[in-house]
Biopython code that builds the backbone (N, CA, C, O; Angstrom):
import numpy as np
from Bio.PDB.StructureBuilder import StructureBuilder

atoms = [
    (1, "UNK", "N", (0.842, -1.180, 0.000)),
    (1, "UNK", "CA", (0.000, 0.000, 0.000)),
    (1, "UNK", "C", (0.889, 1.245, 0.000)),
    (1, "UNK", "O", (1.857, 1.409, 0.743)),
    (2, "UNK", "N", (0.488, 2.014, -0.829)),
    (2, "UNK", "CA", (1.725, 3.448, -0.960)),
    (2, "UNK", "C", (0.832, 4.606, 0.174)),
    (2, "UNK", "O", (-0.348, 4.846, 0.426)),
    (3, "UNK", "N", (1.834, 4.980, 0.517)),
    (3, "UNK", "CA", (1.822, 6.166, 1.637)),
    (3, "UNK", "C", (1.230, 7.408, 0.951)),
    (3, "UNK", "O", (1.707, 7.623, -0.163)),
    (4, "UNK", "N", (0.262, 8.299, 1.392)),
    (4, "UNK", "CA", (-0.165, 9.291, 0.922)),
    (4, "UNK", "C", (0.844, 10.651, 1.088)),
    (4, "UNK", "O", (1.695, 10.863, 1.952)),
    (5, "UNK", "N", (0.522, 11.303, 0.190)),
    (5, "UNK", "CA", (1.930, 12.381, 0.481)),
    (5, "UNK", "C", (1.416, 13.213, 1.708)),
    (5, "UNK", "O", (0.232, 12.951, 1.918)),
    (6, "UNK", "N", (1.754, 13.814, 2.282)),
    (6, "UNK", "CA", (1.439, 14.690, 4.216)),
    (6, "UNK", "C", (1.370, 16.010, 3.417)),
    (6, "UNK", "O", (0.565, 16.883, 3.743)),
    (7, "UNK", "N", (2.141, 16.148, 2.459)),
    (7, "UNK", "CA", (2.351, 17.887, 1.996)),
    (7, "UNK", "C", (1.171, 17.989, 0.933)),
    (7, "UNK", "O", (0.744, 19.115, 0.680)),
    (8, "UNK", "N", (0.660, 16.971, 0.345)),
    (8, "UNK", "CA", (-0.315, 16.816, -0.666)),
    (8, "UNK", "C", (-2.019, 16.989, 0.300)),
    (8, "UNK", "O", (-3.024, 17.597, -0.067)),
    (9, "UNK", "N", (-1.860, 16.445, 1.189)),
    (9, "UNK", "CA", (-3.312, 16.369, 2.399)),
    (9, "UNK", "C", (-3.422, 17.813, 3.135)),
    (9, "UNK", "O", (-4.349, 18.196, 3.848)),
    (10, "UNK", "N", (-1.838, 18.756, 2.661)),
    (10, "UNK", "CA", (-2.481, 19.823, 3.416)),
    (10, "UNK", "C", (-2.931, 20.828, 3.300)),
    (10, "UNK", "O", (-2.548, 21.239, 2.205)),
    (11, "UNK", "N", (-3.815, 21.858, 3.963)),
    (11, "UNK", "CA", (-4.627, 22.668, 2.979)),
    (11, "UNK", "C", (-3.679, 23.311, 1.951)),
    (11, "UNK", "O", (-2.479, 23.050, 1.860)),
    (12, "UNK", "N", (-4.373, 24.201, 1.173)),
    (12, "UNK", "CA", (-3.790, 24.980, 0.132)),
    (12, "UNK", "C", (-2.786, 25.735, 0.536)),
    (12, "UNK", "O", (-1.591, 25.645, 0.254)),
    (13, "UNK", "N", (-3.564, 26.787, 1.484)),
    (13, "UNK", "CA", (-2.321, 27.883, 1.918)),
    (13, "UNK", "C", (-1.473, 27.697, 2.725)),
    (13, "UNK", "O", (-0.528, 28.452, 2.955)),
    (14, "UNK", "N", (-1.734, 26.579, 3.296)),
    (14, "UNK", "CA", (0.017, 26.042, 4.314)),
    (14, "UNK", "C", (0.727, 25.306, 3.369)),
    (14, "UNK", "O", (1.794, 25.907, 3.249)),
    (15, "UNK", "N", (0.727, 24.213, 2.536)),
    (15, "UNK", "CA", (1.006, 24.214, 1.721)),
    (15, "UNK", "C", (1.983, 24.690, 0.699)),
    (15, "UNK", "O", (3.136, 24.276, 0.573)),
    (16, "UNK", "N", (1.258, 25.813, -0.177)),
    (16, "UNK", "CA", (1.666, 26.882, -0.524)),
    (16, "UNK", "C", (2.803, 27.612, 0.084)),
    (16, "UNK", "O", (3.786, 27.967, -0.567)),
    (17, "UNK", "N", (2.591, 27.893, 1.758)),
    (17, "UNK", "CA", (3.469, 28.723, 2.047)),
    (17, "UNK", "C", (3.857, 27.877, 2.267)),
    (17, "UNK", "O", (2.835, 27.218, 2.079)),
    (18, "UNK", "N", (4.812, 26.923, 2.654)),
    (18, "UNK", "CA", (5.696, 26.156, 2.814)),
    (18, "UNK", "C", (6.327, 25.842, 1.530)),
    (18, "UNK", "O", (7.532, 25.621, 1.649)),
    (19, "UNK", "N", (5.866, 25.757, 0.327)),
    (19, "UNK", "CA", (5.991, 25.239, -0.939)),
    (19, "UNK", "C", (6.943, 26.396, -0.958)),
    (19, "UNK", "O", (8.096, 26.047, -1.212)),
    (20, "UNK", "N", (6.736, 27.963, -0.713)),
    (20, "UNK", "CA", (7.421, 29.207, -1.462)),
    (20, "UNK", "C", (8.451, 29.055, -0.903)),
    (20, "UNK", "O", (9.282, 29.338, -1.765)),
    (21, "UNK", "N", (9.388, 28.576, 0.703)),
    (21, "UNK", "CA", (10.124, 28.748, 1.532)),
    (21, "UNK", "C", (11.327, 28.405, 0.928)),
    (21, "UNK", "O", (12.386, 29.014, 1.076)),
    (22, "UNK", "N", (11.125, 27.320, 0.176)),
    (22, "UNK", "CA", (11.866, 26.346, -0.928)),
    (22, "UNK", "C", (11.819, 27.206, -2.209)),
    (22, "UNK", "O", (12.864, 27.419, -2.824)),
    (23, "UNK", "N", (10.971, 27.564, -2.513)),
    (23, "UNK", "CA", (10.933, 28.577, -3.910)),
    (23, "UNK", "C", (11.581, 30.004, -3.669)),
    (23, "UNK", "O", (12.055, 30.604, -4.634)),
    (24, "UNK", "N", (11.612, 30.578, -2.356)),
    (24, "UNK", "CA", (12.791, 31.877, -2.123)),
    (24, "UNK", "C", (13.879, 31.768, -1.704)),
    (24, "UNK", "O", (14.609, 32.671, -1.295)),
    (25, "UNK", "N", (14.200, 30.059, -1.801)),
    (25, "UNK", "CA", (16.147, 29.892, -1.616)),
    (25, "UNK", "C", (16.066, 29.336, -0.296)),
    (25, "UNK", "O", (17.143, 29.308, 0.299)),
    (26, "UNK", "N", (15.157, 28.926, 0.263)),
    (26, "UNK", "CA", (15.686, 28.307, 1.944)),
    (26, "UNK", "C", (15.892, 26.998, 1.568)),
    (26, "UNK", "O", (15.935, 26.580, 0.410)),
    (27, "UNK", "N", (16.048, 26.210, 2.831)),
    (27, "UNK", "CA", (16.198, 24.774, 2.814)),
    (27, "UNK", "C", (15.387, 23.678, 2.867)),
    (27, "UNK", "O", (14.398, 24.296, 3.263)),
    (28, "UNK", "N", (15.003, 22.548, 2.789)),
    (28, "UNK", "CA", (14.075, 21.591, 3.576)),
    (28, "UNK", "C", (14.121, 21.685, 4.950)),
    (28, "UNK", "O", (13.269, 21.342, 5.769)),
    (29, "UNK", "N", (15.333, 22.245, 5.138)),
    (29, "UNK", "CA", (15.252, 22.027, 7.010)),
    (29, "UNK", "C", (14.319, 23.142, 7.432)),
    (29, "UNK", "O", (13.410, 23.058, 8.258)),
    (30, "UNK", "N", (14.812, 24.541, 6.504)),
    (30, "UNK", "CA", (14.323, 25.570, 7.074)),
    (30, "UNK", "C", (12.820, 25.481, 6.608)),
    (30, "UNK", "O", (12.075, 25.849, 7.516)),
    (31, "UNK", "N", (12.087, 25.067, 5.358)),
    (31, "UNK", "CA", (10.486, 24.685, 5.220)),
    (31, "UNK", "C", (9.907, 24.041, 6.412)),
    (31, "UNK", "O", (8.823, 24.350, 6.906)),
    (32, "UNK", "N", (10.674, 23.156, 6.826)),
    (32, "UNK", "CA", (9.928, 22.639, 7.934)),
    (32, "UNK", "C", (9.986, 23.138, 9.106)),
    (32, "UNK", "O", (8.924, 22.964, 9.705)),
    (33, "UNK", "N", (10.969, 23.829, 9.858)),
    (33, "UNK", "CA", (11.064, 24.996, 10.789)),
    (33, "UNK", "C", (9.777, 25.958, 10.888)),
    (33, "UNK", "O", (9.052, 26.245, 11.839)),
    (34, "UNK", "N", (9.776, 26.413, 9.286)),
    (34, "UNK", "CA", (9.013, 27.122, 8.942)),
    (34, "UNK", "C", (7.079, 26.398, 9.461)),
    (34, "UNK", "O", (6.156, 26.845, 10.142)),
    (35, "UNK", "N", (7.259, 25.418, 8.843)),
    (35, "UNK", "CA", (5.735, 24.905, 8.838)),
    (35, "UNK", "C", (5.498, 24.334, 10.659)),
    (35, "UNK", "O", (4.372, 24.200, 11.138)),
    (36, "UNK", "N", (6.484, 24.128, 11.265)),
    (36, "UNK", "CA", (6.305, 23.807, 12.359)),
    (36, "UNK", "C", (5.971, 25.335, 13.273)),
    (36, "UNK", "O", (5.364, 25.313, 14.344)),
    (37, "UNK", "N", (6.562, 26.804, 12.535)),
    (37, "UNK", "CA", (5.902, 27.420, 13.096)),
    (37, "UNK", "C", (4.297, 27.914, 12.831)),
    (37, "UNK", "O", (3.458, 28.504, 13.512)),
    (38, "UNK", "N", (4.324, 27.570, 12.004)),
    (38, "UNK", "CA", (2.615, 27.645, 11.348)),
    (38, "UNK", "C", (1.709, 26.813, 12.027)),
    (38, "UNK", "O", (0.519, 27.116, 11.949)),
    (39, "UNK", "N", (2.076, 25.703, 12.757)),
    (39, "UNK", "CA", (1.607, 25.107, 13.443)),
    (39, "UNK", "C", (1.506, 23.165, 12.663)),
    (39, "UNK", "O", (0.666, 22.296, 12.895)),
    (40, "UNK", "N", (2.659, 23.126, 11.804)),
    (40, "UNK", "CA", (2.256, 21.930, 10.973)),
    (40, "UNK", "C", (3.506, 21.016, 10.935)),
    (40, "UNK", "O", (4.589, 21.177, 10.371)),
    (41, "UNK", "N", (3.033, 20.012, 11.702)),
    (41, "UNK", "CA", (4.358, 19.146, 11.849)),
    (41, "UNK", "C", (4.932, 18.297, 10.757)),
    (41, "UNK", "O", (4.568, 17.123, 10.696)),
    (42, "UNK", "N", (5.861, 18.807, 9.814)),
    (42, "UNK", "CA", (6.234, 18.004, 8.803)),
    (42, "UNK", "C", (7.801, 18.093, 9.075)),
    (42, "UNK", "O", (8.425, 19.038, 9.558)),
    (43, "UNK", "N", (8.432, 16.443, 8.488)),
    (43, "UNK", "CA", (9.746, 16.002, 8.245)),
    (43, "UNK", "C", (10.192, 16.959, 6.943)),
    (43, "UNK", "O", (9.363, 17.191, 6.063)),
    (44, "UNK", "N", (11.334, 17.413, 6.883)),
    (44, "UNK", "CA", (12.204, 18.248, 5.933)),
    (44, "UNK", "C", (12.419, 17.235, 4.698)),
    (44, "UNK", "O", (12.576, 17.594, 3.531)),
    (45, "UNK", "N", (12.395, 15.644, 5.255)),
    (45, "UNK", "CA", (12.235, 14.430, 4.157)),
    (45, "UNK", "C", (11.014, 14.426, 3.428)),
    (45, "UNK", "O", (10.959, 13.907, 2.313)),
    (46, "UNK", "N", (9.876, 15.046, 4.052)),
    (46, "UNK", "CA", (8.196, 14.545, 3.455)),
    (46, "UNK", "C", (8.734, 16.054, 2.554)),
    (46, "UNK", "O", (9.399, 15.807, 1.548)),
    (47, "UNK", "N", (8.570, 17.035, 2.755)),
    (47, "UNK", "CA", (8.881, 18.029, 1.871)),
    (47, "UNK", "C", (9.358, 18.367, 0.945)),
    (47, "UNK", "O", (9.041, 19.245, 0.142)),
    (48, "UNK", "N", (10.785, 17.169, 1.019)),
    (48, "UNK", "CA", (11.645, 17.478, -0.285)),
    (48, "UNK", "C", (11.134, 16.153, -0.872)),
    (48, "UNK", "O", (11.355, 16.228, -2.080)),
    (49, "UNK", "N", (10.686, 15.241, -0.651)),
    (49, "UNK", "CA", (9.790, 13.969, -1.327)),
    (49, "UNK", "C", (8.890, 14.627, -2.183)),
    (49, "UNK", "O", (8.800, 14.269, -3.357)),
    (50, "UNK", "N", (8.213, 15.548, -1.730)),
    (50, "UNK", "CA", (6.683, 16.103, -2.211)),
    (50, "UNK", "C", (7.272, 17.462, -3.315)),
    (50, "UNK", "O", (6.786, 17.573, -4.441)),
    (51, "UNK", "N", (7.928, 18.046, -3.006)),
    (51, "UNK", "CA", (8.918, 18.742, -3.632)),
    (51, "UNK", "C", (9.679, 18.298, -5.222)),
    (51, "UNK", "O", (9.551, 18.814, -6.332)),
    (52, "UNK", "N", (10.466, 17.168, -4.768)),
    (52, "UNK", "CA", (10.741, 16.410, -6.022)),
    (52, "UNK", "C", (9.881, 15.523, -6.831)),
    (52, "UNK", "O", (10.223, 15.320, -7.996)),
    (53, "UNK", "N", (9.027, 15.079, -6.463)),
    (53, "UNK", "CA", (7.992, 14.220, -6.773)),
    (53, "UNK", "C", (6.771, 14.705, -7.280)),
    (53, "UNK", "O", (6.311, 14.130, -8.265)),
    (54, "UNK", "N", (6.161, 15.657, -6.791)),
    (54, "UNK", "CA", (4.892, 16.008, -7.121)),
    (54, "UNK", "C", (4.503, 17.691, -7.780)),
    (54, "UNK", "O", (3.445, 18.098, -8.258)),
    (55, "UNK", "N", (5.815, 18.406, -7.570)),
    (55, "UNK", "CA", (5.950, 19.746, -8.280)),
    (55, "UNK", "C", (5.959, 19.822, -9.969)),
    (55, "UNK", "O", (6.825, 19.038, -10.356)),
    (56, "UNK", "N", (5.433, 20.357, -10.880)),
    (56, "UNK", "CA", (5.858, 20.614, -12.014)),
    (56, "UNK", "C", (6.900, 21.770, -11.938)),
    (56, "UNK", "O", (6.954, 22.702, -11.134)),
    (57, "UNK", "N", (7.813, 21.427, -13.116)),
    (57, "UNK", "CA", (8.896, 23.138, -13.024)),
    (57, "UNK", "C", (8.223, 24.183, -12.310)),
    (57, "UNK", "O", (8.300, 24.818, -11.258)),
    (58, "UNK", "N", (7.460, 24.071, -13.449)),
    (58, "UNK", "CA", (6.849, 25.804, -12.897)),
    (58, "UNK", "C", (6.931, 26.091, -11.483)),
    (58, "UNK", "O", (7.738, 26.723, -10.801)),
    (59, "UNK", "N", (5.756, 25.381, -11.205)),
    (59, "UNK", "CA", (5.794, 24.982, -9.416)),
    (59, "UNK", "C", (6.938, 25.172, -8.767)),
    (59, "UNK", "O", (7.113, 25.771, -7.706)),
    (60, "UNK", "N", (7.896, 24.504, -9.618)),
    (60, "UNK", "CA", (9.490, 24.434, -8.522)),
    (60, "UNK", "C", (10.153, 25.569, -8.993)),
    (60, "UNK", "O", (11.261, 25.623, -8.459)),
    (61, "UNK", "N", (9.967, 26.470, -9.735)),
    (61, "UNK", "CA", (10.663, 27.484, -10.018)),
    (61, "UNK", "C", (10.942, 28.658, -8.754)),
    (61, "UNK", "O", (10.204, 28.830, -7.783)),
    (62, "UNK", "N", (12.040, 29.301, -9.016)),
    (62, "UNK", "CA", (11.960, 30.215, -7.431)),
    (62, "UNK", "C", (11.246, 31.598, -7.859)),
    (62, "UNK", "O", (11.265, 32.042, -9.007)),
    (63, "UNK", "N", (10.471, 32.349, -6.506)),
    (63, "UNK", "CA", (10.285, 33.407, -6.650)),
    (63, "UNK", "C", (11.250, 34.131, -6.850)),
    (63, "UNK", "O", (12.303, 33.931, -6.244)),
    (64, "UNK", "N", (11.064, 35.474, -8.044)),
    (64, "UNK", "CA", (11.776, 36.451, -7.879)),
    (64, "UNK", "C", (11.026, 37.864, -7.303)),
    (64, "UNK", "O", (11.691, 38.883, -7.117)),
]
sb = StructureBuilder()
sb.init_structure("model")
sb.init_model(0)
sb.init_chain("A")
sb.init_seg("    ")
for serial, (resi, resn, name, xyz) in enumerate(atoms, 1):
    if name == "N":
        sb.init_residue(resn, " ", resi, " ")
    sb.init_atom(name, np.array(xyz, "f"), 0.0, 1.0, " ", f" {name:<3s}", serial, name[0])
structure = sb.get_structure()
């Protein structure tokens, strides 16, 4: 049975903002720092899984 993605189940705008943290040059460590202060407990591993896996370019492109 395959594991559901954690970053895929979560709403849009946490999500999202966690998605950009990675898109303005931070780290997986620091996305999840980040989402743990938002109140959302995710591994820096589920992030960059969901990150590499489930982003199109675009998606993964960084803000300028």
């Amino acid at each position: 049975m395959t594991r559901k993605c954690k970053m895929c189940e979560l709403p849009e705008e946490q999500r999202v903002q966690i998605e950009n943290v990675i898109r303005e040059g931070g780290t997986f460590k620091e996305a999840s720092a980040f989402a743990k202060d938002i109140g959302v407990d995710i591994s820096h591993t589920s992030i960059q899984r969901h990150y590499q896996q489930h982003l199109t370019d675009e998606e993964r492109a960084p803000i300028n």
